[in-house]
Phi, psi and omega in degrees: 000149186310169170206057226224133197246161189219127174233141175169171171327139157300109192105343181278024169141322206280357131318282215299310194297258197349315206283304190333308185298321163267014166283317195257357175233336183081355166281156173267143162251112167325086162307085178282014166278345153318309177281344174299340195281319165325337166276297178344297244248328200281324209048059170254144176241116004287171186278155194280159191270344216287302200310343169262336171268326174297335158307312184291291172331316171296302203309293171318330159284341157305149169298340159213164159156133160277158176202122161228144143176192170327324218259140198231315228290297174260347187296007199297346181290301200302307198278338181304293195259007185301169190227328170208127169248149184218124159291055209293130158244061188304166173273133171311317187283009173252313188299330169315276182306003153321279157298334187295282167327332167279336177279347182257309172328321193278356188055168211232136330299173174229201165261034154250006158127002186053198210279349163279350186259009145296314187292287228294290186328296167354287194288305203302308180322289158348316196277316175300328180269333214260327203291133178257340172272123203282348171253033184263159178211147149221125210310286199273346166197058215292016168258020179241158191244205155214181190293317197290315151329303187275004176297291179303332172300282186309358196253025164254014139274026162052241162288020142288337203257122215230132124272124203216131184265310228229171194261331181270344150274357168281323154295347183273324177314291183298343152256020172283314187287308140348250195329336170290325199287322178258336177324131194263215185250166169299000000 
């Protein structure tokens, strides 16, 4: 059974992949903005990592489980112990209109900050594709990345690591996995 971990942009995708992927397996899947929120929630700035990385680490010692989301910072237990990481390299103007759409759809304001922190979000996403330095941080807010970071995070799972560009690798990628996922033992 999967052990699979899903990283990308915000909008690429990685949601829609998690619920397909437990839909067709039956493992539950891990919003880890869910688990992000346990920082959140302290309101300490910086928000603290230990309760996320001992979160990632339970989760990572289960025997299945999907996890998708943004975060490189704490996840190494998740990426450690994935049986498959998957890169999503949605195209920026999709992952954009994505996000858009999911913030208007939620109405103005939502709880996600109304429309200047679309624009903040906006620019950060831009920011996730266009940014070439694999060692940038920012101080104010130490979950968010780039693409190239998480290029370089995930490729230390070597032949675990699935980059999935296209909509046709991503299905052939879920029935390459499906299909591992029901093969019983000999």
């Amino acid at each position: 059974m999967p052990r699979v971990l899903i990283l990308g942009s915000p909008g690429s995708g990685k949601s829609r992949l998690a619920r397909s992927l437990s839909a067709s397996t039956g493992v539950r899947a891990t919003d880890l903005d869910a688990v992000a929120a346990i920082a959140y929630r302290t309101g300490l700035r910086p928000r603290p990592v230990g309760p996320l990385v001992r979160e990632a680490a339970r989760l990572a010692g289960q025997d299945t489980w999907i996890a998708e989301g943004v975060f490189i910072g704490w996840t190494e237990a998740l990426r450690d112990r994935a049986s498959q990481v998957v890169v999503l390299k949605t195209p920026l103007v999709r992952c954009l209109w994505r996000v858009v759409r999911r913030h208007l759809a939620a109405g103005l304001p939502n709880q996600h900050g109304g429309v200047v922190r679309l624009f903040q979000f906006c620019f950060e996403i831009v920011d996730y594709h266009r940014n070439r330095n694999p060692d940038v941080s920012w101080p104010e807010n130490p979950d968010r990345t780039t693409l190239v970071a998480t290029l370089r995070f995930a490729s230390k799972a070597n032949d675990r690591l699935a980059v999935l560009a296209t909509r046709h690798d991503i299905d052939e990628w879920m029935r390459d996995i499906t299909a591992q996922s029901t093969v019983g033992p000999c």
